[in-house]
GUDREN-279270 format. One record per residue: x, y, z negated of N, C-alpha, C, O in turn; residue in one letter. Coordinates in steps of 0.2 Angstrom, whole numbers, plus 5000, padded with zeros to 4 digits. Each point is the difference from the previous one (the first is absolute). Layout:
XYZXYZXYZXYZA ...
This chain:
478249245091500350044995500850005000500249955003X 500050104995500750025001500549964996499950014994X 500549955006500749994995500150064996499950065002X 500449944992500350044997500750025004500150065002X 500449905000500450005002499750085008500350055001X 499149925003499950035004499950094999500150055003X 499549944991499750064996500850055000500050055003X 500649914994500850044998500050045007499950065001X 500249865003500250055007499750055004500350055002X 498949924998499950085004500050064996500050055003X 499849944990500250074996500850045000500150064999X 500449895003500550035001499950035006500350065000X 499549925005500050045006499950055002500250035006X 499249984988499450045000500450084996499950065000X 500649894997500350054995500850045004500350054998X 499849925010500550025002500749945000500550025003X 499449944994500549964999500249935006499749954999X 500850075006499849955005500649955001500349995006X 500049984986500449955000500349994995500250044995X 499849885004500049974992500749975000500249965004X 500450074990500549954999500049954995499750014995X 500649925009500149954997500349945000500549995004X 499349964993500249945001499249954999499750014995X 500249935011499549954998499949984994500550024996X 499149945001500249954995499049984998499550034999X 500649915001499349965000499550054994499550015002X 500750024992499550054998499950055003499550034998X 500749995007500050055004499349985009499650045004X 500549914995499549975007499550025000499850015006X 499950004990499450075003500150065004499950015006X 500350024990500450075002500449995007500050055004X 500449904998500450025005499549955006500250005006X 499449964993499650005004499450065001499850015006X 500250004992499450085000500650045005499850015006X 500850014993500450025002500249995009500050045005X 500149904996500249955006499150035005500050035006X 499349974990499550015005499750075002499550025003X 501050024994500050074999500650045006500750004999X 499050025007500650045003500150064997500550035004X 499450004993500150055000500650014992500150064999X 500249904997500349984996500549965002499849945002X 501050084996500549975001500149954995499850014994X 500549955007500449974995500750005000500349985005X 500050044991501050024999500249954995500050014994X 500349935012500149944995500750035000500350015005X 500050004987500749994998500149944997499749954999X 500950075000500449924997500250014991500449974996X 499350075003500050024991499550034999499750045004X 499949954990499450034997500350094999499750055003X 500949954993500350064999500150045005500050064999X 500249915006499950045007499550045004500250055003X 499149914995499350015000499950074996499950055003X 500349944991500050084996500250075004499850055002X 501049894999500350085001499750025006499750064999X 500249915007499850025007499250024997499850045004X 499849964994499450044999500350054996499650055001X 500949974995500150064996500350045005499850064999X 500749915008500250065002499550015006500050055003X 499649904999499350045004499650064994500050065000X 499749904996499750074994500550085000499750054998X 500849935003500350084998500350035007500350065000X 499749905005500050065006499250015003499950065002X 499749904999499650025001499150024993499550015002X 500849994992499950044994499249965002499550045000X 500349905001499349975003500149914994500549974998X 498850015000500249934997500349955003499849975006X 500750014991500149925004499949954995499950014994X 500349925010499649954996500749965001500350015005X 499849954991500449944997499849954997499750024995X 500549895005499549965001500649974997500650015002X 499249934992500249944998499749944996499550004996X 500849955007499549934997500250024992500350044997X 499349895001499949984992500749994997500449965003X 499750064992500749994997500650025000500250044996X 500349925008500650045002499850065006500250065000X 499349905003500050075008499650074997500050045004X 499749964990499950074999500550024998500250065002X 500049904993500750024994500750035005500450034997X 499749965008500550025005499850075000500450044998X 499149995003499750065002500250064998500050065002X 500349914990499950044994500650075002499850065000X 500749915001500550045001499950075004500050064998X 499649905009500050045005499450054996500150065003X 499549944993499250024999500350034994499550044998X 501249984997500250014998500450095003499950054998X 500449935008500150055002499450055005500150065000X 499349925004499850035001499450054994499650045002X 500449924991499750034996500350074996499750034996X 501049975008500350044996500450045005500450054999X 499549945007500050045006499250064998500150065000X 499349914999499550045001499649985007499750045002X 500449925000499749975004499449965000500049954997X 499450075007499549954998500049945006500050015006X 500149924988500149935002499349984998499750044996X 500149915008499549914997500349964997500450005005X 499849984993500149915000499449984998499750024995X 500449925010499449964997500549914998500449975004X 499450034992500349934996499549944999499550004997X 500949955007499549954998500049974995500550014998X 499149964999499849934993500149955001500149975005X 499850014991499849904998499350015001499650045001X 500349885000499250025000499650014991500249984995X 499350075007499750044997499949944992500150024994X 499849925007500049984994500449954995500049964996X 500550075009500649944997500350054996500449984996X 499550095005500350064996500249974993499749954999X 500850084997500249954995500149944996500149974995X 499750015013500249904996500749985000500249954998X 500350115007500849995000500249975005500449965001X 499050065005500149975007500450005003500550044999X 499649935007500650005004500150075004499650015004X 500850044995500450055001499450064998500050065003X 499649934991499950034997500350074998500549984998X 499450095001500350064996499450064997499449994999X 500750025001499450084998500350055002500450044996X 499549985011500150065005499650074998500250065003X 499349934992499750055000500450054992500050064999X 500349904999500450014994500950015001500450034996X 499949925010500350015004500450075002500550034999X 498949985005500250065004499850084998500150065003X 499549914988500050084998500550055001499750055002X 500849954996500450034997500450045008500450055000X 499249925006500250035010499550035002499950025006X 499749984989499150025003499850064998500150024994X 499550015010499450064995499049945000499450005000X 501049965000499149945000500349935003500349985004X 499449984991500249925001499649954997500049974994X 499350025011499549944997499649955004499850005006X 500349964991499449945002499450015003499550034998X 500549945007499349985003499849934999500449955001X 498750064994500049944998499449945004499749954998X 500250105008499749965004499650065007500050065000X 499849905006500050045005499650064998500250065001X 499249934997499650074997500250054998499850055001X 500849934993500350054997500750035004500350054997X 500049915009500550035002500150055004500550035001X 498750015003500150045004500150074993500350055002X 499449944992499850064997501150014996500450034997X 499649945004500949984996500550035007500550035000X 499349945005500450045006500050075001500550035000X 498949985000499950085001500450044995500350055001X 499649914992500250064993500849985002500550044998X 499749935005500649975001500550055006500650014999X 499050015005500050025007500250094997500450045001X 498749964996500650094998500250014995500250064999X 499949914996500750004997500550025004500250065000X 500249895003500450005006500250065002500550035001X 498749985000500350095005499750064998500050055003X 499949934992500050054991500550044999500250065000X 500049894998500549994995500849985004500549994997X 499450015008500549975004500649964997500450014996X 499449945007500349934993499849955003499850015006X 500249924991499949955001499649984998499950034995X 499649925006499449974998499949945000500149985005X 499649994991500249915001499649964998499849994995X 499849985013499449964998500349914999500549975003X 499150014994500249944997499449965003499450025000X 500849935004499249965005500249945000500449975004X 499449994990499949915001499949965006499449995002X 501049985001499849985009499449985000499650035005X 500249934991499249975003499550085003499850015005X 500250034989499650075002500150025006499550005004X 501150015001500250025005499249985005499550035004X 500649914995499249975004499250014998499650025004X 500449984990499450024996499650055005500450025005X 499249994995499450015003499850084996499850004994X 500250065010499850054997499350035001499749965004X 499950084994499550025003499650035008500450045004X 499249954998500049995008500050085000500550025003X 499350024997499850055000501050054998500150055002X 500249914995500450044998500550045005500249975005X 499850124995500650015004500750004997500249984994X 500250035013500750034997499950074995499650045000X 500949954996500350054996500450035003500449975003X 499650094996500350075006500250064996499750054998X 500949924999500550044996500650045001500649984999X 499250095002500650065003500150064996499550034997X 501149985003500050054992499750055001499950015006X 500050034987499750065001500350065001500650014998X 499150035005500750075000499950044995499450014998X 501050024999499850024996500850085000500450005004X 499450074991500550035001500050004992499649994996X 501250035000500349974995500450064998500649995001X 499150074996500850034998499750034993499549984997X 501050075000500050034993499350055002500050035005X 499749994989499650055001500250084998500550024997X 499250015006500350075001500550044993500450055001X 499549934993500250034996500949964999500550024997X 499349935005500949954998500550035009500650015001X 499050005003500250035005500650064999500650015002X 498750034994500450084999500649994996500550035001X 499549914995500650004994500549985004500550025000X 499349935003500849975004500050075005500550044999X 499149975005500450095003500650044996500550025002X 499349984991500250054997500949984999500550035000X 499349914997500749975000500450005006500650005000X 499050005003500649975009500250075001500650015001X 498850064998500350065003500450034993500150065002X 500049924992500550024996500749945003500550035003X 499649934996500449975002500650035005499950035006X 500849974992500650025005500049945007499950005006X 500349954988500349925008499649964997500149964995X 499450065011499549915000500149965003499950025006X 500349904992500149955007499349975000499550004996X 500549995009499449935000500149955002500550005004X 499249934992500449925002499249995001499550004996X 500849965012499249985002500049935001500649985002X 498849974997500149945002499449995005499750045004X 500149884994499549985006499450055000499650015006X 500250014988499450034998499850065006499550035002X 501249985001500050075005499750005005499950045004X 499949874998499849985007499250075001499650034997X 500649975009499450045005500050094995499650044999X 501349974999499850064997500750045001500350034996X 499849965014500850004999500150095003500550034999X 498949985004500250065003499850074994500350064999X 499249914997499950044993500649984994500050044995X 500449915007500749994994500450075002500250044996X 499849955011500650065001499750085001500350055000X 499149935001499850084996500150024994500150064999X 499949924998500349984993500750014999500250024995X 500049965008500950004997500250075005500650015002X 498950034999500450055006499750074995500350055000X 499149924997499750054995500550014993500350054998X 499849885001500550024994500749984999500349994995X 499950025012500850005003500249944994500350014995X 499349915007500249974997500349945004499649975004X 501150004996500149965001499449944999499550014996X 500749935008499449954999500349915000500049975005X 500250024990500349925000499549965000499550014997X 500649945006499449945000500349944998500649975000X 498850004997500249914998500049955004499650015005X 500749954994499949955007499550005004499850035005X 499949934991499150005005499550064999499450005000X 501150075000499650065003500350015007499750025004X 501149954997500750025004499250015009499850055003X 499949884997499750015007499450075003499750025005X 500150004988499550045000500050074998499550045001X 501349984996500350064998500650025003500050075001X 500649895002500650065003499750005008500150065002X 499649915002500050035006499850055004499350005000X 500950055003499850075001500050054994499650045000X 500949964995499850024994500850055000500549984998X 499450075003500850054999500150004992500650024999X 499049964996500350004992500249945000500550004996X 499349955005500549914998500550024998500350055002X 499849924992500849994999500149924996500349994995X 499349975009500349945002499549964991499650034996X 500749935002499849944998500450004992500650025001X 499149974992500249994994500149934999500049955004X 500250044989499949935001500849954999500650015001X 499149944998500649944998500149995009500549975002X 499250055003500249985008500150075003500150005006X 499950074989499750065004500850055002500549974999X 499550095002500450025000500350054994499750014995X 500950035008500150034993499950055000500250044996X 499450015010499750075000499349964997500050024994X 499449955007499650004999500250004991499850054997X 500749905000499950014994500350074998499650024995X 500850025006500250074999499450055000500050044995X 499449965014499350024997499850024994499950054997X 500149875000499349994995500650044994500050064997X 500649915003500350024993500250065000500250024995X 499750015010500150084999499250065000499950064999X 499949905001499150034999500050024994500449974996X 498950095003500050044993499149965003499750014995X 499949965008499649975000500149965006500350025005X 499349914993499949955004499449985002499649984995X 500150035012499449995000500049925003500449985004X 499149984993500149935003499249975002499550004996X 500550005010499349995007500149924999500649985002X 499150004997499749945002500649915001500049955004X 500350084989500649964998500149974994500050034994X 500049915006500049964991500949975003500149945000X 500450115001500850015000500049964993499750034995X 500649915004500249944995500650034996499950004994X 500650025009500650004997500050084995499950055002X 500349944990499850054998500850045000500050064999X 500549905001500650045000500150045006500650025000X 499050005006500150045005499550064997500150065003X 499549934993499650075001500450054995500449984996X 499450115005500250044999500050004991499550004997X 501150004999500250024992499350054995499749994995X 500350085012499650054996499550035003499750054998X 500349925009499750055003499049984998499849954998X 500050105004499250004998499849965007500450005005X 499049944994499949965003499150005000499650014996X 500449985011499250005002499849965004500250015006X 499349944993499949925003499350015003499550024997X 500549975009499450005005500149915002500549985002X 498849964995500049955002499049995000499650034998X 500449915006499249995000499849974997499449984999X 501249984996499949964994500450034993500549984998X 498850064999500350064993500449924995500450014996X 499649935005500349974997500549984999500249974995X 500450065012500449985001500550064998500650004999X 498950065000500350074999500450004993499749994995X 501050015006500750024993499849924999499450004996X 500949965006500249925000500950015001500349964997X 500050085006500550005003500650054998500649985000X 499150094997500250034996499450074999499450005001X 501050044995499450064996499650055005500250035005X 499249964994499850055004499550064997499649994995X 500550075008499850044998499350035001499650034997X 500349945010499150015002499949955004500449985004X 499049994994499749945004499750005003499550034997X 500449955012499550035002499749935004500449965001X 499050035000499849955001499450025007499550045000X 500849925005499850005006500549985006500649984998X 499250025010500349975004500550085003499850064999X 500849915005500350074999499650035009500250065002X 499449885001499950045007499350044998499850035004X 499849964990499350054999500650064995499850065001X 500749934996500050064993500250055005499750065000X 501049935004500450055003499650045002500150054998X 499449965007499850055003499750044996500150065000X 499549914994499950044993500450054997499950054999X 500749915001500650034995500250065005500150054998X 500049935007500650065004499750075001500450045002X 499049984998499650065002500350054990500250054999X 500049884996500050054995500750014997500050024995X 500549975010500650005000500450075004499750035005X 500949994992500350075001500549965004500349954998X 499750115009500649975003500850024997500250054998X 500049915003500950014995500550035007500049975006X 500250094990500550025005500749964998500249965005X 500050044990500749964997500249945002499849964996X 500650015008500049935003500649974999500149955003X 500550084991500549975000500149944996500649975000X 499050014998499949924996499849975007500349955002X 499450065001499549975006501049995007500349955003X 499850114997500650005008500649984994500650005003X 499549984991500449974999499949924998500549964998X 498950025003499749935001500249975004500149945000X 499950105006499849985007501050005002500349965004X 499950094994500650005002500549944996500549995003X 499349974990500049954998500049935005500349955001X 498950065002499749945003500350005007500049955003X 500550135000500149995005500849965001500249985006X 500150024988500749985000499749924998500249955003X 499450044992499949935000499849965005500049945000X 499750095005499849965005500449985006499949965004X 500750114995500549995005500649924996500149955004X 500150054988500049964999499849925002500449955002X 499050054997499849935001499949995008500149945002X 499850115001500149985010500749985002500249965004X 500250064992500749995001500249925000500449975003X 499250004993500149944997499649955004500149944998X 499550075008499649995002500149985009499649995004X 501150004997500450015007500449934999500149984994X 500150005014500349945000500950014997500450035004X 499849944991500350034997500749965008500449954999X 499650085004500749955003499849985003500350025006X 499249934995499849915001500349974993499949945001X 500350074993500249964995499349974999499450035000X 500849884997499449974997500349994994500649994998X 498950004998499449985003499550074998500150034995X 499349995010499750065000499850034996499549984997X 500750075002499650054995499149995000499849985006X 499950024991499250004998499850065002499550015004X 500950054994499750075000500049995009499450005003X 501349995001499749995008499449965004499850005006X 500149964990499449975001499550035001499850015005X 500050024988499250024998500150075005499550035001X 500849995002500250075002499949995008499750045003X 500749904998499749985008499349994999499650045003X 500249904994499249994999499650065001499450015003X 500950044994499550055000499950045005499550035002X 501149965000500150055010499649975006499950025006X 500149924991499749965006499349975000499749975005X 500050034987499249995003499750055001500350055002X 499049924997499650055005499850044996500149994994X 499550075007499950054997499349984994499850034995X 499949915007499449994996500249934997499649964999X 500950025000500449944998499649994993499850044996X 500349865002499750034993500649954996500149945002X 500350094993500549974997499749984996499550034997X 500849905000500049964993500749984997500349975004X 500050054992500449994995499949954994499650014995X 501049955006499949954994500650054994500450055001X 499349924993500350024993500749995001500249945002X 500150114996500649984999500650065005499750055001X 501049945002500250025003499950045008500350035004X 499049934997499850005007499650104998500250055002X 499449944992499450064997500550055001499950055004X 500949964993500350064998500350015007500350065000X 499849915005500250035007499350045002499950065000X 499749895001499250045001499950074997499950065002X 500249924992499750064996500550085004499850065001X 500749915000500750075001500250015008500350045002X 499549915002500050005007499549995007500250015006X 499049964990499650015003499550085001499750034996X 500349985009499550085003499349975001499749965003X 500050104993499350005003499850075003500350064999X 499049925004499750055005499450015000499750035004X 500049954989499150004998499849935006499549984998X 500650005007499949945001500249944999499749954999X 501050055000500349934996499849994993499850044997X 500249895001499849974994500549984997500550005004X 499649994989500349964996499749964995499650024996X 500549905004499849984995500449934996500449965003X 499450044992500749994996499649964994499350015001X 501049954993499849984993500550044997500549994998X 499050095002500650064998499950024990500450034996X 499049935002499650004994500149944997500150004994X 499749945009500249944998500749984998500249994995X 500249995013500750005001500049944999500249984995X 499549995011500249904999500350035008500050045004X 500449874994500450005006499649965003499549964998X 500750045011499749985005499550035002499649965003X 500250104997499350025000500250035009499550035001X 500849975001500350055005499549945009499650025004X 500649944995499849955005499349985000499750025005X 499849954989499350005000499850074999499450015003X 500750054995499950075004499950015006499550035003X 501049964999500050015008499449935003499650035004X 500449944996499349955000499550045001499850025006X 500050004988499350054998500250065005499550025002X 500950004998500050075005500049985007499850055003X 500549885001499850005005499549985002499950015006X 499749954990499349975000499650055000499549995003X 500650074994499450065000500150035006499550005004X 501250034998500350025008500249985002500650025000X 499249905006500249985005500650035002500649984999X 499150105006500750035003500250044996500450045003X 499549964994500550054997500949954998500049954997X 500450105004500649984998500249984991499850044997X 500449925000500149974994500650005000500249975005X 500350044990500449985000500349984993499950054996X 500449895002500150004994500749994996500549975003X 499750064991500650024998500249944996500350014994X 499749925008500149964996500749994994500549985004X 499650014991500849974997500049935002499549975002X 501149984998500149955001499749974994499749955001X 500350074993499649944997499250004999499649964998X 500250135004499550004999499449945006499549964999X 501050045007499649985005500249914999499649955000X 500850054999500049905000499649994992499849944999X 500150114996499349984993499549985005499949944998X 499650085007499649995003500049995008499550015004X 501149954999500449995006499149965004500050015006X 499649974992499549955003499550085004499850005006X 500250044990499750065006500550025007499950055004X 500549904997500350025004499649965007500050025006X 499649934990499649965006499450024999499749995005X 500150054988499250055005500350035002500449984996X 499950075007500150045005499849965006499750035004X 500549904997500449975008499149984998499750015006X 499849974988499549955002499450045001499549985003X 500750104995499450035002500150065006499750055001X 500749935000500550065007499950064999499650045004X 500849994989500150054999500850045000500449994996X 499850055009500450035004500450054993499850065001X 500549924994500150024994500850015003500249975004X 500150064993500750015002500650004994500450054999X 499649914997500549964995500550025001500349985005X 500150064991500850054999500249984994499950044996X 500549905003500449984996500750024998500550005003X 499550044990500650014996500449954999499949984994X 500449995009500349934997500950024997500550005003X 499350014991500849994996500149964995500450004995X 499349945007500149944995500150014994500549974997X 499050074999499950014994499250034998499650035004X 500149964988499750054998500450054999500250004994X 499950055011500350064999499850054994500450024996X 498950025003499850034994500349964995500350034995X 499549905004500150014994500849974998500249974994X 500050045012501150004996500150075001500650015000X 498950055000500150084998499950004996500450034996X 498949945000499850024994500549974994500250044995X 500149875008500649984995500650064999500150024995X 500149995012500650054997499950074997500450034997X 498949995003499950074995499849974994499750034996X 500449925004499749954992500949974995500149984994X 500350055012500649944997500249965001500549994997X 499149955009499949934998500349975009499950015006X 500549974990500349965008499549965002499649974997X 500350055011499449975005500149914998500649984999X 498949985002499949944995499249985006499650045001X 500549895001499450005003499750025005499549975002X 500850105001499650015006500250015007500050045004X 500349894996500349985008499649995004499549984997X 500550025008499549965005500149975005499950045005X 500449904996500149945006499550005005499749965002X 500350085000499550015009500349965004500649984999X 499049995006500149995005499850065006499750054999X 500749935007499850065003499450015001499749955003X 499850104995499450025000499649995007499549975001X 501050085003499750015006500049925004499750005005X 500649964994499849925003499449964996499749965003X 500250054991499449994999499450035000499549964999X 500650115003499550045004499849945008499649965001X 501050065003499949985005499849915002499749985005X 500549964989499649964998499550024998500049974995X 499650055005499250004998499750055004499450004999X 500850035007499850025006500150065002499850035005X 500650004990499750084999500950035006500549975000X 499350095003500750055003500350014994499850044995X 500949925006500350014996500950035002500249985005X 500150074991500850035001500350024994499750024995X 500949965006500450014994500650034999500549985003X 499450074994500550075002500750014994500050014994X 500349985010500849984992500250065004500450024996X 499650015009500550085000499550065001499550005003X 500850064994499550065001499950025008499550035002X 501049965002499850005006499449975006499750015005X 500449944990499249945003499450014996499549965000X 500550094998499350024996499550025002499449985000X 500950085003499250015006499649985006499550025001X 501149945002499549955006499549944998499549995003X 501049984991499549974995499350024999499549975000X 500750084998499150034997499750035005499449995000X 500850035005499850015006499649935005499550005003X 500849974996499849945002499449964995499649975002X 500650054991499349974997499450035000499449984998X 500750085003499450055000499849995007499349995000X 500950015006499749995006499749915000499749995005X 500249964991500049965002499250004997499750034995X 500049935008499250024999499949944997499549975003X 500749994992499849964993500450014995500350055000X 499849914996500350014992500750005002500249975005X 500250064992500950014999500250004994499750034996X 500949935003500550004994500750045004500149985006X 500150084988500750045004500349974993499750014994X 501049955007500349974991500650045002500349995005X 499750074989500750055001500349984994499750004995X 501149995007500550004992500050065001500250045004X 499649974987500250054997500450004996499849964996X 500950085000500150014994500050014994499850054996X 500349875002499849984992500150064997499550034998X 501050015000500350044996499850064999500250034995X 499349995011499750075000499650024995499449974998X 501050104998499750014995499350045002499950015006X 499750004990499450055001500150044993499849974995X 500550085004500150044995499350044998499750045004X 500149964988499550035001500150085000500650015001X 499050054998500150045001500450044993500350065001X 499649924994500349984995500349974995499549974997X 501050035002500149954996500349994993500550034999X 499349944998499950014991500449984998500349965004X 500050064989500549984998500249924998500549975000X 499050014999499849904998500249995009500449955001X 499350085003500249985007500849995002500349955002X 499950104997500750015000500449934996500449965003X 499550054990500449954997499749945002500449964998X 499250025005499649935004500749995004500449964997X 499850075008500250025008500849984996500549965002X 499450074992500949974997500249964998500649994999X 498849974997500149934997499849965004500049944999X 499850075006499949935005500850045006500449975003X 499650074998500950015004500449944994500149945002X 500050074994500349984994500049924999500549974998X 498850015003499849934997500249965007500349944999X 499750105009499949965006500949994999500349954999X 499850095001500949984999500349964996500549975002X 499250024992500249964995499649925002500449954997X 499150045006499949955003500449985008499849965003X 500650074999500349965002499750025009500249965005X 499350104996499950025003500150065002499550045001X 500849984999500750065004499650035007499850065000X 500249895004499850025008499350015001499850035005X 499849964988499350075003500150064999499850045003X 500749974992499950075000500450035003500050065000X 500549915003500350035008499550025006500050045004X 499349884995499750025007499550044996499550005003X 500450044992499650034998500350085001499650055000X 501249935000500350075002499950035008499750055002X 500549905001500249985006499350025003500150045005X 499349954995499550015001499550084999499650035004X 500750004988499750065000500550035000500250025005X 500249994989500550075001500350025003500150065000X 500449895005500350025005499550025006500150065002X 499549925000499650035006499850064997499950045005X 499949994990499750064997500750055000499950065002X 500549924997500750035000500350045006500350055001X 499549885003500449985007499550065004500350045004X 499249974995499250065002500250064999499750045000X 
């Protein structure tokens, strides 16, 4: 008869799933023995539980399939949290599986005792106990599509001893694959949103992830209703490419045509976007929300028709009941917007001289000219995200992924983990910050321990840079967010990895060239400029007076010369342009 532990495994296999993140731990020794006698299941030992997370969340959302993530009893589940955290709120269907104490020491206050099933509600769409092997195959399965339901996280709870327990002889694997299913408004809510779009003068559309596999019917759509089309971040890989309406990105990281789009719109049509920030959306205009979850619909601001379904089943619905628009002057004054801002931000984007220490914007801009066409970026939170978001190109093959919903830091290095463990060959490359990468600096040795050919691009300006942007639009003289590095790229190369380290803009691209051609893991550690602002696209009056009482307070303390290297850094180069 089968172990429970063996039942997991070949059910996952049986389910698609051909590799578990984690970390050992003696509650776990069933399972990762079941694991060791099984070839056809990987084990991806990291050096963080949280790691474990993220690297299954960013396998779950490039290849939109279950992955699985594993922690002992106690602390080794409770690490998990974070990562399982953003993957539940990425939309991504996860496993974890968490182990226990033994099953009957539960509440006596055991040694690293917790209640994971209670734990981890609040990261999950399902979180329960198995109270013995009989009962565990019927809790996996409900566990399993959950997951890929509901796309989310799911959290089995398994007391070590069970792992062994002894299942039914006759039992199969569990062989759980989503359903297909088509998801849009029915014919009478269809006509109403026609009626509106075809009364409508200037309609924008703000599209997000929701648009995946709906890219060539987006721009049918924006050509039907000579609409510009701004995208949210994590719509950015699935919406501007190939797309003659883009007018680039909203948003605290976006541009300032995109926000002009929406704020000049008499209707806003919004495809498969739950856009957070409500100070970007349009004052007056009539507002119409297409999402596959009616729950989510006017969370963000007013809406005037709700439509509920996926935007790649509605649009071919929608567009047969649609008038084509002759009128485009909201549309070619969008685009003539997006075209001076774009010229803007490329200008900023060049070797300024050789002066150092480098611009970020010539970074991400080189990065971008030089991978491969099917490259898959990760982006950590923070300054690394808003170069991306504004200087990364896609081509419907390239990926983006990011903790664009969560927003923890470090997520950029155990992503690229998960993304190279799913594609070997494929190119990876990750947008790390300096502090982002030394919060989780020990994945630098799963890359070396599981020979994944990952290519590590370090922002290093020896600070948390976002958040001494956020201090100065607050007021508040920067406090706290220094960072004592050592050189990156030598502890790279202590730990085995190709490592270079680039202090002039002239040495930037042999570097990357060189670490791209190298056929194992690479750290590139680039000084970049602490002082670079990232300006949002607009800026509010509280922002303003922020920007003047910290000019104000840094002087008054006794600190003079940031805001010369703060001059010195943006206005004069913008000037000198």
């Amino acid at each position: 008869m089968p172990t429970y532990a063996e039942h997991v495994i070949a059910s996952l296999k049986a389910s698609g799933v051909r590799r578990l993140y984690g970390l050992p731990g003696d509650s776990l020794n069933g399972l990762t023995d079941a694991i060791r006698r099984d070839d056809d299941v990987d084990w991806v030992h990291v050096r963080h539980e949280e790691s474990a997370a993220l690297a299954a969340a960013a396998e779950a959302g490039l290849t939109g399939e279950l992955t699985v993530c594993v922690g002992s009893c106690g602390p080794g589940n409770l690490h998990l949290i974070n990562g399982l955290f953003d993957a539940q709120r990425s939309r991504v269907p996860v496993l974890a599986i968490a182990a226990q104490i033994p099953g009957s020491e539960i509440g006596s206050g055991y040694f690293q005792e917790t209640r994971p099933q209670e734990l981890f509600a609040d990261c999950s769409v399902y979180a329960e106990v198995v109270t013995s092997p009989e009962h565990g195959p019927r809790i996996l399965e409900t566990a399993m599509r959950a997951a890929v339901e509901r796309r989310g996280v799911a959290v089995v709870v398994v007391p070590g001893e069970i792992f062994l327990g002894k299942t039914a002889r006759d039992l199969a694997p569990t062989v759980v694959r989503p359903a297909r299913t088509v998801v849009r408004p029915d014919d009478a809510t269809l006509r109403e949103a026609a009626a509106l779009l075809n009364d409508a003068k200037r309609v924008t559309i703000l599209a997000g992830a929701g648009a995946a596999g709906a890219h060539d019917d987006l721009v049918r759509l924006a050509e039907t209703l000579k609409a510009p089309v701004v995208h949210a971040l994590r719509g950015k890989e699935y919406v501007s490419y190939d797309n003659p309406y883009d007018v680039g990105m909203t948003g605290l990281l976006g541009f300032a045509s995109g926000y002009k789009a929406i704020e000049e719109a008499d209707t806003l049509l919004m495809l498969g976007t739950d856009f957070p920030y409500r100070q970007f959306y349009p004052q007056d205009a009539k507002v119409i929300q297409l999402d596959l979850r009616g729950e989510q619909i006017g969370r963000r601001t007013h809406v005037d028709l709700p439509l509920v379904g996926s935007v790649r089943d509605t649009l071919p619905a929608l567009l047969p009941l649609l008038t084509v628009k002759s009128a485009r002057r909201h549309l070619d004054d969008a685009l003539a917007h997006y075209a001076r801002t774009r010229k803007s931000l490329d200008s900023l984007a060049v070797n300024d001289r050789e002066r150092t220490p480098i611009h970020p914007q010539f970074v991400a801009r080189t990065l971008d000219r030089l991978a491969d066409e099917d490259a898959v970026f990760t982006v950590d939170v923070g300054s690394p995200v808003v170069w991306a978001a504004r200087y990364l190109t896609f081509n419907g093959k390239r990926r983006l992924i990011g903790s664009f919903n969560h927003g923890t830091m470090a997520n950029a290095l155990p992503h690229a983990v998960g993304a190279q463990a799913a594609y070997p060959g494929r190119q990876v490359v990750s947008l790390s910050g300096d502090g982002g990468l030394t919060m989780l600096l020990g994945e630098l040795f799963t890359l070396r321990q599981n020979r994944l050919p990952a290519k590590i691009v370090v922002f290093n300006n020896g600070s948390l840079n976002f958040v001494e942007l956020e201090m100065k639009a607050a007021g508040i003289v920067n406090y706290a967010t220094e960072l004592d590095n050592p050189q990156l790229a030598e502890v790279a190369a202590a730990i085995g990895l190709f490592s270079r380290r680039v202090e002039r803009p002239g040495d930037l691209e042999d570097a990357l060239k060189a670490a791209f051609a190298h056929d194992g893991p690479a750290l590139v550690e680039v000084m970049t400029a602490r002082q670079e602002l990232s300006v949002p696209p607009a800026v509010t009056v509280e922002q303003a007076k922020g920007f003047t009482l910290y000019a104000i307070r840094t002087i008054l303390s006794g600190r003079g010369e940031e805001l010369l290297d703060l001059v010195t850094t943006n206005v004069s180069r913008r000037i000198l342009r």
